[in-house]
PDBQT receptor file of N, H, CA, C and O in Angstrom, charges set to zero:
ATOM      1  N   UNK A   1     200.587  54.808 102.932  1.00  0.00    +0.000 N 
ATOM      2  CA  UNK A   1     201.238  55.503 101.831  1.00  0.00    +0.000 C 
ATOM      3  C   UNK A   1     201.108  54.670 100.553  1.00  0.00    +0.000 C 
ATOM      4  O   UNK A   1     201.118  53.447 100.419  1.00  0.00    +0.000 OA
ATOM      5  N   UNK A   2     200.972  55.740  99.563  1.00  0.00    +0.000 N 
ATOM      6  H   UNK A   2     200.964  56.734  99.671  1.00  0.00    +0.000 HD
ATOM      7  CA  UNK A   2     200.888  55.037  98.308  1.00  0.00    +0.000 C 
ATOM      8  C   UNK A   2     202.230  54.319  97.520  1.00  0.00    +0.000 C 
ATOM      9  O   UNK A   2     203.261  54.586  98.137  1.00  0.00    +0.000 OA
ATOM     10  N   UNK A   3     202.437  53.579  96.458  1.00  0.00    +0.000 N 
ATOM     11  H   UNK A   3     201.599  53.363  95.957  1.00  0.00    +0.000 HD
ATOM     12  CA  UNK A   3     203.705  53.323  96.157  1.00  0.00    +0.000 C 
ATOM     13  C   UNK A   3     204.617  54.445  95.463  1.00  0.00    +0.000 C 
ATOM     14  O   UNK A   3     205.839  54.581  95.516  1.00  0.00    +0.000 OA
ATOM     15  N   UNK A   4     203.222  55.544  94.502  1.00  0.00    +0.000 N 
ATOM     16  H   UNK A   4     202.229  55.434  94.459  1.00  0.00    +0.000 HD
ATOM     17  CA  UNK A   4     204.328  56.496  94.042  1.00  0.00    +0.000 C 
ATOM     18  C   UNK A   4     204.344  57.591  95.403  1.00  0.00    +0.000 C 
ATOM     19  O   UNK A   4     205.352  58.296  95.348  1.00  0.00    +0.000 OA
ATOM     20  N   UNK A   5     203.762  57.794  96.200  1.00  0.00    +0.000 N 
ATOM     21  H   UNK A   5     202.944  57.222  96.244  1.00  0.00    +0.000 HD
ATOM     22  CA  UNK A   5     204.674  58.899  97.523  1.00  0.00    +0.000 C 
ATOM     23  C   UNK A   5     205.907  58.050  98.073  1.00  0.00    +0.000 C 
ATOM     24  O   UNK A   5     206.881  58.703  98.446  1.00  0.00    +0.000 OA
ATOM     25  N   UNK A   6     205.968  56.573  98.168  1.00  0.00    +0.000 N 
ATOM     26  H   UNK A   6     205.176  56.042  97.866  1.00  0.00    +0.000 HD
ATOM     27  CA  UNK A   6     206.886  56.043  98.469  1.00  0.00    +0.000 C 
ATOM     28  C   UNK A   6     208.176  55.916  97.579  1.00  0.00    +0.000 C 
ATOM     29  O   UNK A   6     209.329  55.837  98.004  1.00  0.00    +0.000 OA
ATOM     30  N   UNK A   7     207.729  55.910  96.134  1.00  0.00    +0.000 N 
ATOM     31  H   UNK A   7     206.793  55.974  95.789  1.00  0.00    +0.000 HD
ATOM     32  CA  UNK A   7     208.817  56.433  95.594  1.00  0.00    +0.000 C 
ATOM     33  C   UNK A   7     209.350  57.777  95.634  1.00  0.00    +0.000 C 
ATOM     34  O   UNK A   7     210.575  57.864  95.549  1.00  0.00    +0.000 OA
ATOM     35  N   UNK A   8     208.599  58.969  95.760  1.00  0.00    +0.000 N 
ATOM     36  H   UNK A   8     207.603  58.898  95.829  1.00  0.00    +0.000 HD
ATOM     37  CA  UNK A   8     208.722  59.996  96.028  1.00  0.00    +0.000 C 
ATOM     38  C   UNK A   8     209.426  60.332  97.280  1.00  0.00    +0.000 C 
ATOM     39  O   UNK A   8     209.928  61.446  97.427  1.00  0.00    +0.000 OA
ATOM     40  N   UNK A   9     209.475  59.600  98.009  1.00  0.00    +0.000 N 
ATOM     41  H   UNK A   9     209.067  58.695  97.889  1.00  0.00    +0.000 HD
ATOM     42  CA  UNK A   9     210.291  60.122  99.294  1.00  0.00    +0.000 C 
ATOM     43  C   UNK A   9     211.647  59.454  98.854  1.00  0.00    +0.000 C 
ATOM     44  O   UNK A   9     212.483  59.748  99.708  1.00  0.00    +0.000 OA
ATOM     45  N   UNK A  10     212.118  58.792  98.019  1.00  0.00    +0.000 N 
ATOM     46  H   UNK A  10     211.439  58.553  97.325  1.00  0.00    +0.000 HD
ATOM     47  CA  UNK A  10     213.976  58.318  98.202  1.00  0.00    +0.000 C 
ATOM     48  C   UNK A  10     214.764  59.184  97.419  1.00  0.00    +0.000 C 
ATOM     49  O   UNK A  10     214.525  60.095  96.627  1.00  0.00    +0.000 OA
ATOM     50  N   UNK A  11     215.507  58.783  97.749  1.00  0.00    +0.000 N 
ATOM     51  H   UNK A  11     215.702  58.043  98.393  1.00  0.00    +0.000 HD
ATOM     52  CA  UNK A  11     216.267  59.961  97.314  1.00  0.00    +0.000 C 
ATOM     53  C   UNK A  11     216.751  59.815  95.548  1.00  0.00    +0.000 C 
ATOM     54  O   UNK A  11     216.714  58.687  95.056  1.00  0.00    +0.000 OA
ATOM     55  N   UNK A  12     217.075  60.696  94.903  1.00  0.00    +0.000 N 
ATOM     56  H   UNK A  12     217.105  61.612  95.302  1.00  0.00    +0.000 HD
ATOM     57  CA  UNK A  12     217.351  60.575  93.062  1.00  0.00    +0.000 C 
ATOM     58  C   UNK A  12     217.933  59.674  92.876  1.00  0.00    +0.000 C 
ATOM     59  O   UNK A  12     217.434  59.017  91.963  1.00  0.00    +0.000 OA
ATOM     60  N   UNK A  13     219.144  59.079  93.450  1.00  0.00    +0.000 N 
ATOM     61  H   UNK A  13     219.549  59.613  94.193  1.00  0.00    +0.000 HD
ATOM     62  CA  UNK A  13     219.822  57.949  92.747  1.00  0.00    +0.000 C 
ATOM     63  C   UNK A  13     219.042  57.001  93.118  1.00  0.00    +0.000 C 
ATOM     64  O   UNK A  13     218.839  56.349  92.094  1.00  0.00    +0.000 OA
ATOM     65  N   UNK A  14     218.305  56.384  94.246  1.00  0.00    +0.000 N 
ATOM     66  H   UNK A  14     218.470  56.913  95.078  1.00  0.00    +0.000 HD
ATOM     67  CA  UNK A  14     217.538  55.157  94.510  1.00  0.00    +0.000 C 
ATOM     68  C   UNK A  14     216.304  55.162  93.427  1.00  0.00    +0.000 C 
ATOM     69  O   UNK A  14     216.024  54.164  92.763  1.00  0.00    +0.000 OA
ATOM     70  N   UNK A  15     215.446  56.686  93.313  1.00  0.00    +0.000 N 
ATOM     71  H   UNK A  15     215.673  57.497  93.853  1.00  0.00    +0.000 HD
ATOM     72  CA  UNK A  15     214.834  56.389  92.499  1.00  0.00    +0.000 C 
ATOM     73  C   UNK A  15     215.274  55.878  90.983  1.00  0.00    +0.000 C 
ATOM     74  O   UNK A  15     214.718  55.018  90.300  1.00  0.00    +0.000 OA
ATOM     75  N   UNK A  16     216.216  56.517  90.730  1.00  0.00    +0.000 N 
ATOM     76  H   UNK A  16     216.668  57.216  91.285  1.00  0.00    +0.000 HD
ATOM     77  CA  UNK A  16     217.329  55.868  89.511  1.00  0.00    +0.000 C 
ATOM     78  C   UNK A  16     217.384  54.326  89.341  1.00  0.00    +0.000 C 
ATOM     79  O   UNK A  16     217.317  53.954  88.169  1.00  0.00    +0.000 OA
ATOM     80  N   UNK A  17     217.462  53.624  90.024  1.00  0.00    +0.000 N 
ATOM     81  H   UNK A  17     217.516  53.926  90.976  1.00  0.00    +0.000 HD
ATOM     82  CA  UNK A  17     217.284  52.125  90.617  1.00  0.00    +0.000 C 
ATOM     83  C   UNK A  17     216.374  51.517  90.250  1.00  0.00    +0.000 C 
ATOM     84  O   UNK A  17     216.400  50.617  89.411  1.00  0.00    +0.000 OA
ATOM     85  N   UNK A  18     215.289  51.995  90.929  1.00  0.00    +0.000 N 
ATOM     86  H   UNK A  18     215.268  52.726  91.611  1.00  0.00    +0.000 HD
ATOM     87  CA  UNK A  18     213.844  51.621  90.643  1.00  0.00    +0.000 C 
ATOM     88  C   UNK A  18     213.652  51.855  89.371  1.00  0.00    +0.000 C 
ATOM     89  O   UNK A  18     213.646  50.810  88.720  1.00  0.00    +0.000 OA
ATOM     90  N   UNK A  19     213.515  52.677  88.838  1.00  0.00    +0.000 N 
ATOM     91  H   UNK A  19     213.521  53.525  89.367  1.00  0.00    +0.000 HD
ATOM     92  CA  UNK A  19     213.572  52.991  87.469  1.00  0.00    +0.000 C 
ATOM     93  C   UNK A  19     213.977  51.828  86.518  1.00  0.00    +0.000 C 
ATOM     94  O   UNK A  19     213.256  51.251  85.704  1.00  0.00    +0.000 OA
ATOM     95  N   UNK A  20     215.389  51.596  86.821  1.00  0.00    +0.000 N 
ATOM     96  H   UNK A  20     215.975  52.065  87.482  1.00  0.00    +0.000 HD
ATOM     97  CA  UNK A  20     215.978  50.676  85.877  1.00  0.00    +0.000 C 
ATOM     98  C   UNK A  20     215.340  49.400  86.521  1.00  0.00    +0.000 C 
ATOM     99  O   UNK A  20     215.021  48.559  85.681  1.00  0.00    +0.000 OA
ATOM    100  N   UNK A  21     215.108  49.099  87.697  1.00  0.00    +0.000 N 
ATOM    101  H   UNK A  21     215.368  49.782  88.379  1.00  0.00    +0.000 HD
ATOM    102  CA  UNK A  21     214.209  47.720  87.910  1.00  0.00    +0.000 C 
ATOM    103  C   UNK A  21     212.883  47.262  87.203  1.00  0.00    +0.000 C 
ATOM    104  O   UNK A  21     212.461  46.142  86.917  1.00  0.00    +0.000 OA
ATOM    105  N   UNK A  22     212.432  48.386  87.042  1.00  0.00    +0.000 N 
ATOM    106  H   UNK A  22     212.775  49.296  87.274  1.00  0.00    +0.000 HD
ATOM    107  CA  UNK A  22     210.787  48.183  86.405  1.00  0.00    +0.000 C 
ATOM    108  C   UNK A  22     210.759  48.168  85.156  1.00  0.00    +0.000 C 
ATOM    109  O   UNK A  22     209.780  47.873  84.470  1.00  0.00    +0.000 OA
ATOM    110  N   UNK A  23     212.117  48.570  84.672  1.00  0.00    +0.000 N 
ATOM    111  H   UNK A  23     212.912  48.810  85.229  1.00  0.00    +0.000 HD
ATOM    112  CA  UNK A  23     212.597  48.253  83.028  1.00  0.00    +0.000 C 
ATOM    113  C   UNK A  23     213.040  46.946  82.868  1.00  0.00    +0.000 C 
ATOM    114  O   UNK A  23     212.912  46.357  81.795  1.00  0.00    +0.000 OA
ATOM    115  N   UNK A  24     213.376  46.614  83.516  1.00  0.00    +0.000 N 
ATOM    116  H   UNK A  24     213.480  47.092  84.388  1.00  0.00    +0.000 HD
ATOM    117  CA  UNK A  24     214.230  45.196  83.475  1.00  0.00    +0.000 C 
ATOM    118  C   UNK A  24     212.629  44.340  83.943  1.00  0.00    +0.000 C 
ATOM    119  O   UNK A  24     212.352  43.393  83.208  1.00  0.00    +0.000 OA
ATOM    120  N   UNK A  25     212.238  44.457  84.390  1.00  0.00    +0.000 N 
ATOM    121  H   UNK A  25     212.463  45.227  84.987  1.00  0.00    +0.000 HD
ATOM    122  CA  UNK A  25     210.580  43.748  84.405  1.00  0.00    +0.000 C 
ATOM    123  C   UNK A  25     210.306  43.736  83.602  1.00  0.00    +0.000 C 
ATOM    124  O   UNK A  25     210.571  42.749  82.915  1.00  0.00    +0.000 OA
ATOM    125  N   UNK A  26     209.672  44.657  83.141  1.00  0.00    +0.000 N 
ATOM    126  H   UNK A  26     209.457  45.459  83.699  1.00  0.00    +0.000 HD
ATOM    127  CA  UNK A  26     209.126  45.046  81.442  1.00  0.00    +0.000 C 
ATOM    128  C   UNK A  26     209.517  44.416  80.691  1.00  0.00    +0.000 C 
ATOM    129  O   UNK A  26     208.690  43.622  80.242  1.00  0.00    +0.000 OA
ATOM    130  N   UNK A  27     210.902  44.345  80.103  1.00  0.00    +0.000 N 
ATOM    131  H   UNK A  27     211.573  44.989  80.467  1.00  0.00    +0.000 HD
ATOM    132  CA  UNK A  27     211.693  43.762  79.169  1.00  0.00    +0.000 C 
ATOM    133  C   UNK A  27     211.363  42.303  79.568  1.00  0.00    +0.000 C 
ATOM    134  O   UNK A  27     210.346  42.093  78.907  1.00  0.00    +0.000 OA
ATOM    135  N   UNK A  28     211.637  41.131  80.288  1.00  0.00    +0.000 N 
ATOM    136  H   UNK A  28     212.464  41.302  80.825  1.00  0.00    +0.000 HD
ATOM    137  CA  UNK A  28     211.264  40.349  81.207  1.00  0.00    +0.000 C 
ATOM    138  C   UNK A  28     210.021  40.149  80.578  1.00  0.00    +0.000 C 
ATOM    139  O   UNK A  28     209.700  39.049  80.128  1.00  0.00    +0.000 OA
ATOM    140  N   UNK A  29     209.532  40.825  80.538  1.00  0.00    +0.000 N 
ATOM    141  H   UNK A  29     209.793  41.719  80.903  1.00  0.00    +0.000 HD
ATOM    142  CA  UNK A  29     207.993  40.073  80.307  1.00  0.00    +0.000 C 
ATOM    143  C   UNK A  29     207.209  40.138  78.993  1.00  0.00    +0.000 C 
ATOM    144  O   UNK A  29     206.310  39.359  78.672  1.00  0.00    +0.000 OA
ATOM    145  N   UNK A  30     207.701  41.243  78.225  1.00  0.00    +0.000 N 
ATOM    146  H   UNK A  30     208.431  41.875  78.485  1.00  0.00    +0.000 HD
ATOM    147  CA  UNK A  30     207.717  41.115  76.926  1.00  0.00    +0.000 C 
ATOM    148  C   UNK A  30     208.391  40.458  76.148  1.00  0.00    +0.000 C 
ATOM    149  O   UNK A  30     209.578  40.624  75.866  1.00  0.00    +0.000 OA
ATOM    150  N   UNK A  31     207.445  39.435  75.643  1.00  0.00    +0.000 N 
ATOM    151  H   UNK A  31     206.481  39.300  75.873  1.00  0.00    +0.000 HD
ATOM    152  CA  UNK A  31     208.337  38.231  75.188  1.00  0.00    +0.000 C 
ATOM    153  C   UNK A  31     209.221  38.533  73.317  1.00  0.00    +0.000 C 
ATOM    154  O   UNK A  31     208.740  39.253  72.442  1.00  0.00    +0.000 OA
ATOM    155  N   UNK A  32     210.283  37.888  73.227  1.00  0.00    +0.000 N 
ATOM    156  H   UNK A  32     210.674  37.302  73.937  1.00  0.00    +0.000 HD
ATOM    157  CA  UNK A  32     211.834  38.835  72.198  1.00  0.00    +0.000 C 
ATOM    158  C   UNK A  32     210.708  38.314  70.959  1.00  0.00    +0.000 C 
ATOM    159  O   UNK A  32     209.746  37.554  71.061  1.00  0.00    +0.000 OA
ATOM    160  N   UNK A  33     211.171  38.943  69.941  1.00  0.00    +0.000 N 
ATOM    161  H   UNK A  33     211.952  39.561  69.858  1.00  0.00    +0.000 HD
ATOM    162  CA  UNK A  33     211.020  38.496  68.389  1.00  0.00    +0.000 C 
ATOM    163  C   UNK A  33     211.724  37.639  68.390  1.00  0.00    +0.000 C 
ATOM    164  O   UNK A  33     212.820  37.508  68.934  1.00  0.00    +0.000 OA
ATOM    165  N   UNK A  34     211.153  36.988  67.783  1.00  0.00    +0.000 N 
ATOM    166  H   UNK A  34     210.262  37.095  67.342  1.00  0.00    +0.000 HD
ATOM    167  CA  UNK A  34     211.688  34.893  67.280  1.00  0.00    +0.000 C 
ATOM    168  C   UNK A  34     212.281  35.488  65.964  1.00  0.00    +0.000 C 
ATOM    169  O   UNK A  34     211.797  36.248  65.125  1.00  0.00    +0.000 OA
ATOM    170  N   UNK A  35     214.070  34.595  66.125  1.00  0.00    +0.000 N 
ATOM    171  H   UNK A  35     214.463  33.978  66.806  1.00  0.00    +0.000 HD
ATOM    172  CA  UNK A  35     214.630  35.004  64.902  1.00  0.00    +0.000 C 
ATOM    173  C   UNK A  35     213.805  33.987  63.465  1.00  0.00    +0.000 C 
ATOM    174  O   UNK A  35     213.519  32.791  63.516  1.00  0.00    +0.000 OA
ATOM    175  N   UNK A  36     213.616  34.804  62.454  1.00  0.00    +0.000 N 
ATOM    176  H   UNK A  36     213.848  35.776  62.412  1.00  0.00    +0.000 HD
ATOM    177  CA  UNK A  36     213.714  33.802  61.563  1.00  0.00    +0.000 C 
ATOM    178  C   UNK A  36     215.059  33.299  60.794  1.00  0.00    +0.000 C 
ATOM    179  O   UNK A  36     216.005  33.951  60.351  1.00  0.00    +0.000 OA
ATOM    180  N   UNK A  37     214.738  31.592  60.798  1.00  0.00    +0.000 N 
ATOM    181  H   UNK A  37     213.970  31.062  61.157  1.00  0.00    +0.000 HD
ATOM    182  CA  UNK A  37     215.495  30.526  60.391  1.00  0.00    +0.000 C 
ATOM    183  C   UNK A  37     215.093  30.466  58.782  1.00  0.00    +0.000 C 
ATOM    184  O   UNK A  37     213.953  30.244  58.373  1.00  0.00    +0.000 OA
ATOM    185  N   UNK A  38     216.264  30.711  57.948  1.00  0.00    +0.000 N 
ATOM    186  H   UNK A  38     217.190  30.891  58.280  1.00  0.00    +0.000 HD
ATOM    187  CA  UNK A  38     216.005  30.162  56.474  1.00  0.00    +0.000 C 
ATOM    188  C   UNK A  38     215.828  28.547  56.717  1.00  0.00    +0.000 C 
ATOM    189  O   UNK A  38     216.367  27.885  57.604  1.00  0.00    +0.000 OA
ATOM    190  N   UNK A  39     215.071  28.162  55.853  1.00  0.00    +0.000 N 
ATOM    191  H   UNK A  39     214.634  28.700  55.133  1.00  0.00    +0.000 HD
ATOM    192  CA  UNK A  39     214.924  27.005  55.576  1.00  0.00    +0.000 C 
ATOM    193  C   UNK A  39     215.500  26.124  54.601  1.00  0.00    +0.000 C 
ATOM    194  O   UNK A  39     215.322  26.208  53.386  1.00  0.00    +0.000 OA
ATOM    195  N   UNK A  40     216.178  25.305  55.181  1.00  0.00    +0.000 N 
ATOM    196  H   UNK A  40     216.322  25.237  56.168  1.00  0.00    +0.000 HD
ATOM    197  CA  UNK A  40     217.283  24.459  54.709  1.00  0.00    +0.000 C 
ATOM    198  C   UNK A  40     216.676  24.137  52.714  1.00  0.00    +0.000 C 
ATOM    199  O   UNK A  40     215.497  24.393  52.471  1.00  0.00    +0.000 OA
ATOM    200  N   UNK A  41     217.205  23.829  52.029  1.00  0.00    +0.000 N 
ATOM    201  H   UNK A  41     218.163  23.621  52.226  1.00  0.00    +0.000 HD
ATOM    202  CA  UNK A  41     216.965  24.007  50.444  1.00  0.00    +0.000 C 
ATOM    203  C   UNK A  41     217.462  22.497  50.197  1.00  0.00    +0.000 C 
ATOM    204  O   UNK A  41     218.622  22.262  50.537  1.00  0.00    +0.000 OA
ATOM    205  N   UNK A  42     216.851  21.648  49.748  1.00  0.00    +0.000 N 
ATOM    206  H   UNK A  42     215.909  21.839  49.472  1.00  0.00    +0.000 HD
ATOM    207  CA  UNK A  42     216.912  20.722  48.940  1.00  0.00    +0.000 C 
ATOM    208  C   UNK A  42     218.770  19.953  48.473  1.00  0.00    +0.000 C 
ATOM    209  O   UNK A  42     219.144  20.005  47.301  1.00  0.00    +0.000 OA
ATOM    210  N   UNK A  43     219.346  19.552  49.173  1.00  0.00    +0.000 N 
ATOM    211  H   UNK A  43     219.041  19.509  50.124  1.00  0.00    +0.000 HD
ATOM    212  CA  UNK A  43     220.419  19.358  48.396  1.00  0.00    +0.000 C 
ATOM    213  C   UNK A  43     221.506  20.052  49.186  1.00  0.00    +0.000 C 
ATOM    214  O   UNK A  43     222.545  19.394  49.235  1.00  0.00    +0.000 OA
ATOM    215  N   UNK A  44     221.533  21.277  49.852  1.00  0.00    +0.000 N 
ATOM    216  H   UNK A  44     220.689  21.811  49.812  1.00  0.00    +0.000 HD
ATOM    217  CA  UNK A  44     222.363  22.442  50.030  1.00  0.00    +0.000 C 
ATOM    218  C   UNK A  44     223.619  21.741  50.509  1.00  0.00    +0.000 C 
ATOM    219  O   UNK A  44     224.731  22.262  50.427  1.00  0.00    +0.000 OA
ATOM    220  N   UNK A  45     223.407  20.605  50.983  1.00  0.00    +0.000 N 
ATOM    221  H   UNK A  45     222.504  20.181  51.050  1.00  0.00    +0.000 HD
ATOM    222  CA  UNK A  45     224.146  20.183  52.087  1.00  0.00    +0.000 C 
ATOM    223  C   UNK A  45     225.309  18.746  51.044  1.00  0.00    +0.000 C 
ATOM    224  O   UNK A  45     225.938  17.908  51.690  1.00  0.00    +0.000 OA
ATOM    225  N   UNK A  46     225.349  18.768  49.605  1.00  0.00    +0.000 N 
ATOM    226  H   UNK A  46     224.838  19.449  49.081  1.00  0.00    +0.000 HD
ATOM    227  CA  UNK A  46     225.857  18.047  49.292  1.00  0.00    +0.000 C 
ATOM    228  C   UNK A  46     227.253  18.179  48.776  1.00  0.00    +0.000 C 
ATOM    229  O   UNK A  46     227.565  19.222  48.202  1.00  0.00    +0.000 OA
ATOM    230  N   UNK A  47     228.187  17.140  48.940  1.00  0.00    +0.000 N 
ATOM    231  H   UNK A  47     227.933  16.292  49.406  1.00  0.00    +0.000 HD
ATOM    232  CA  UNK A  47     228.922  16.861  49.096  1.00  0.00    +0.000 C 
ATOM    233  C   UNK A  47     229.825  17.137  50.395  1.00  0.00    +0.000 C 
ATOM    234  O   UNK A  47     231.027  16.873  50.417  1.00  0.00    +0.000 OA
ATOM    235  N   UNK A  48     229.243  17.599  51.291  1.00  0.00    +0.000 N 
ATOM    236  H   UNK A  48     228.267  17.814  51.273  1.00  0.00    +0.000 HD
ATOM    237  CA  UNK A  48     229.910  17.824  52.964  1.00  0.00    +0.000 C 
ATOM    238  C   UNK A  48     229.925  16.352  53.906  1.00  0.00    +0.000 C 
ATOM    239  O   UNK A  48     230.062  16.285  55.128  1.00  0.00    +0.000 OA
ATOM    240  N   UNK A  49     229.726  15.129  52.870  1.00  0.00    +0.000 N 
ATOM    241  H   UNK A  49     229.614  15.183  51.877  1.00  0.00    +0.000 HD
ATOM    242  CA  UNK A  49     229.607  13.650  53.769  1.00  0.00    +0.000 C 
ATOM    243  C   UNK A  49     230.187  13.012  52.273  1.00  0.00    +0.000 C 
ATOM    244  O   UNK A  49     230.039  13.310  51.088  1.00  0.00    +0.000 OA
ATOM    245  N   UNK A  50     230.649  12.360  52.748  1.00  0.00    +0.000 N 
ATOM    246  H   UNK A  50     230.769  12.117  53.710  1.00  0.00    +0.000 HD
ATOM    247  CA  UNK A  50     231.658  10.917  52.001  1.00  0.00    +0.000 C 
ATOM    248  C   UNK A  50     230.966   9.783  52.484  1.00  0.00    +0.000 C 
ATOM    249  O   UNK A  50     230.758   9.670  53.692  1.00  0.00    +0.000 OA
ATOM    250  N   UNK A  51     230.416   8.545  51.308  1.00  0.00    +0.000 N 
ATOM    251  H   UNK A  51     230.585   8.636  50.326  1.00  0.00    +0.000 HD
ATOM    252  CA  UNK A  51     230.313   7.209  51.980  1.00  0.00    +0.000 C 
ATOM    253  C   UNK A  51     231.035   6.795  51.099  1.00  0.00    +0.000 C 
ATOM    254  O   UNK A  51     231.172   7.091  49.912  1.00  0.00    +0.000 OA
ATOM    255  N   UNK A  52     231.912   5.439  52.352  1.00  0.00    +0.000 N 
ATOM    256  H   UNK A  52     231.801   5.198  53.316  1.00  0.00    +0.000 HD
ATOM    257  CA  UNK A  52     233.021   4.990  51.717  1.00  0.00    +0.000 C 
ATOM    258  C   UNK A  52     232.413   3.811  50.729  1.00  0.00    +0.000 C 
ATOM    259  O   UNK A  52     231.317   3.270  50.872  1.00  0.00    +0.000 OA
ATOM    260  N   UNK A  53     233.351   3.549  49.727  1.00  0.00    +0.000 N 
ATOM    261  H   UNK A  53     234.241   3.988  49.611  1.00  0.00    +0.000 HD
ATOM    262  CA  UNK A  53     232.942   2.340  48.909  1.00  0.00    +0.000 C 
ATOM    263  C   UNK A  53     233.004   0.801  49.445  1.00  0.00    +0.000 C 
ATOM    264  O   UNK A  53     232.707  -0.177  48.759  1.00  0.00    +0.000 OA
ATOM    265  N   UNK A  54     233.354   0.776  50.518  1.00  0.00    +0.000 N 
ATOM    266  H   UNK A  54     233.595   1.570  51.075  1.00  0.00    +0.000 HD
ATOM    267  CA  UNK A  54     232.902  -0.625  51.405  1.00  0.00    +0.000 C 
ATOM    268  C   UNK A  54     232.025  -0.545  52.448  1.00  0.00    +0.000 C 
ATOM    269  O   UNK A  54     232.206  -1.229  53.455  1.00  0.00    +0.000 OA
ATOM    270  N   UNK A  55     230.524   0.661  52.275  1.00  0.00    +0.000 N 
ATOM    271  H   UNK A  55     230.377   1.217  51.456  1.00  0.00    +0.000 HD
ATOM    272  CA  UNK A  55     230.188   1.594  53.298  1.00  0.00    +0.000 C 
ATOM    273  C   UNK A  55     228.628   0.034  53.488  1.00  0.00    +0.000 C 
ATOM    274  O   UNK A  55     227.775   0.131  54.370  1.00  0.00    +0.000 OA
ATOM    275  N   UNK A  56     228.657  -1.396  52.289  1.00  0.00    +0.000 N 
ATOM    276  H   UNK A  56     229.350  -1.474  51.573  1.00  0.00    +0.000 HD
ATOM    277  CA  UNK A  56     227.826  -2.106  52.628  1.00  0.00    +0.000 C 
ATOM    278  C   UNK A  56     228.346  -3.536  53.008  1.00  0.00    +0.000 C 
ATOM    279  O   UNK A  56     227.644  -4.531  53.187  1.00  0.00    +0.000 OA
ATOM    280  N   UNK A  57     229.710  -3.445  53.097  1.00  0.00    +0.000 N 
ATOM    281  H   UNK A  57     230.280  -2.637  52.952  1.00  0.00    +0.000 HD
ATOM    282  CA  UNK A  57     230.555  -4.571  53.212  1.00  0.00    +0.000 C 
ATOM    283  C   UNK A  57     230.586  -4.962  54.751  1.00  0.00    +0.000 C 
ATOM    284  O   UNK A  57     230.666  -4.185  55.703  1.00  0.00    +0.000 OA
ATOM    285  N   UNK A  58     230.526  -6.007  54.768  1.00  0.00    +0.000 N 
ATOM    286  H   UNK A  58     230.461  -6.638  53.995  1.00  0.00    +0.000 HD
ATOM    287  CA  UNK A  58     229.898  -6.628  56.359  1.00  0.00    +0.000 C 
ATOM    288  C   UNK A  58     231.433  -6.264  57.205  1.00  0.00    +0.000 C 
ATOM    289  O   UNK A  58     232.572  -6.272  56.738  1.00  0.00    +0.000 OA
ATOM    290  N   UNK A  59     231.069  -6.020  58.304  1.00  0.00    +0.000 N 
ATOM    291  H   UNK A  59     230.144  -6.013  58.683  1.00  0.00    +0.000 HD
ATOM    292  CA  UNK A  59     232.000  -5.828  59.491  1.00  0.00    +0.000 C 
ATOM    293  C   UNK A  59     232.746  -6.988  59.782  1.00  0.00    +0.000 C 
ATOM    294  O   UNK A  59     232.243  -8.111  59.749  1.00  0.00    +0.000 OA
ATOM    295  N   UNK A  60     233.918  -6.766  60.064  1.00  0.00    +0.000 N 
ATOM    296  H   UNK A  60     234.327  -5.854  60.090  1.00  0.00    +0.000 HD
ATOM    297  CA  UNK A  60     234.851  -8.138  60.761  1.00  0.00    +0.000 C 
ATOM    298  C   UNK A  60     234.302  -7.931  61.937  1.00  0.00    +0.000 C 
ATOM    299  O   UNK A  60     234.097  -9.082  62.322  1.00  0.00    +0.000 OA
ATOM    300  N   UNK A  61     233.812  -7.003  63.019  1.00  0.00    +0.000 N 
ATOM    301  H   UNK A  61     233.979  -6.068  62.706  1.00  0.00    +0.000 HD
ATOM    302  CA  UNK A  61     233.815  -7.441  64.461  1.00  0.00    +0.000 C 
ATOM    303  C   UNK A  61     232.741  -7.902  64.402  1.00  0.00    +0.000 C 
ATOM    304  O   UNK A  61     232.461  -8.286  65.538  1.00  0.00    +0.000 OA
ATOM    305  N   UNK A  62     231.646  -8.173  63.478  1.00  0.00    +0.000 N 
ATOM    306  H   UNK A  62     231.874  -7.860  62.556  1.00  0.00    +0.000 HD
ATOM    307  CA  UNK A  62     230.356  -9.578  63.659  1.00  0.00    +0.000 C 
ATOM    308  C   UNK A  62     230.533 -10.545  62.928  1.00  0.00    +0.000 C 
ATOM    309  O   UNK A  62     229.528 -11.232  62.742  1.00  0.00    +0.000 OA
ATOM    310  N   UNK A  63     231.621 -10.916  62.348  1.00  0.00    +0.000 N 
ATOM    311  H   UNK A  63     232.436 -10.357  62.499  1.00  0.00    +0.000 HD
ATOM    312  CA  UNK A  63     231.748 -12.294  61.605  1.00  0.00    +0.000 C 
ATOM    313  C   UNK A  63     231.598 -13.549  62.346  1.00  0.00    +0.000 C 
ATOM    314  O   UNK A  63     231.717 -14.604  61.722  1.00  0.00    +0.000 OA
ATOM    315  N   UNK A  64     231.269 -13.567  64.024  1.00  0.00    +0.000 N 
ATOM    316  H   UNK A  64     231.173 -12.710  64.531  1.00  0.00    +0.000 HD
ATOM    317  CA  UNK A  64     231.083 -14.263  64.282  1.00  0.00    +0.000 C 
ATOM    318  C   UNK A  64     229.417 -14.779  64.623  1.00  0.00    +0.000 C 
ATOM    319  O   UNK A  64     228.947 -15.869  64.950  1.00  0.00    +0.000 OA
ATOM    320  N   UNK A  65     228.881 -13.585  64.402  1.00  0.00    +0.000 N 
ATOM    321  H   UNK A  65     229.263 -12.700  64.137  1.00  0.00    +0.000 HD
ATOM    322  CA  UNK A  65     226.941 -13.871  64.449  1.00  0.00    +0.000 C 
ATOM    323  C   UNK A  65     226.698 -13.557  63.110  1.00  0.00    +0.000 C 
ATOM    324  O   UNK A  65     225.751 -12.907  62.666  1.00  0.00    +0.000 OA
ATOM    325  N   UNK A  66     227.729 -14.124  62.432  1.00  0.00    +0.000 N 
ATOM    326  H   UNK A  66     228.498 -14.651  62.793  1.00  0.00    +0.000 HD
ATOM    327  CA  UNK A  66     226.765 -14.029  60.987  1.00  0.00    +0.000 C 
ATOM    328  C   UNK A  66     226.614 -15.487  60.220  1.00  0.00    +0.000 C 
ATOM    329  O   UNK A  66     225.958 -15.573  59.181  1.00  0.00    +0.000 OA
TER     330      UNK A  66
């Protein structure tokens, strides 16, 4: 037997099944549209970070390997 007489013999809701299986393959294998990402702009991102004003002042926990 072939596969479509074999589908042909189950009954409507099983074929219903199959149906939605070979969709869900499909989908599956067709690979999604890639979202596009804006691209970050020069700057956009300023003032969202603080460096502190002792941000070059040597650490107390290495004052001893210095």
């Amino acid at each position: 037997m072939t596969y479509l007489q074999l589908y042909q013999t189950l009954p409507p809701a099983y074929q219903a099944e199959v149906a939605d299986f070979v969709e869900f393959l499909i989908s599956r294998k067709v690979p999604a549209t890639p979202v596009e990402r804006k691209k970050p702009v020069f700057g956009s991102a300023r003032g969202q970070f603080k460096i502190g004003p002792d941000f070059e002042a040597p650490l107390d926990d290495f004052a001893d390997y210095q």
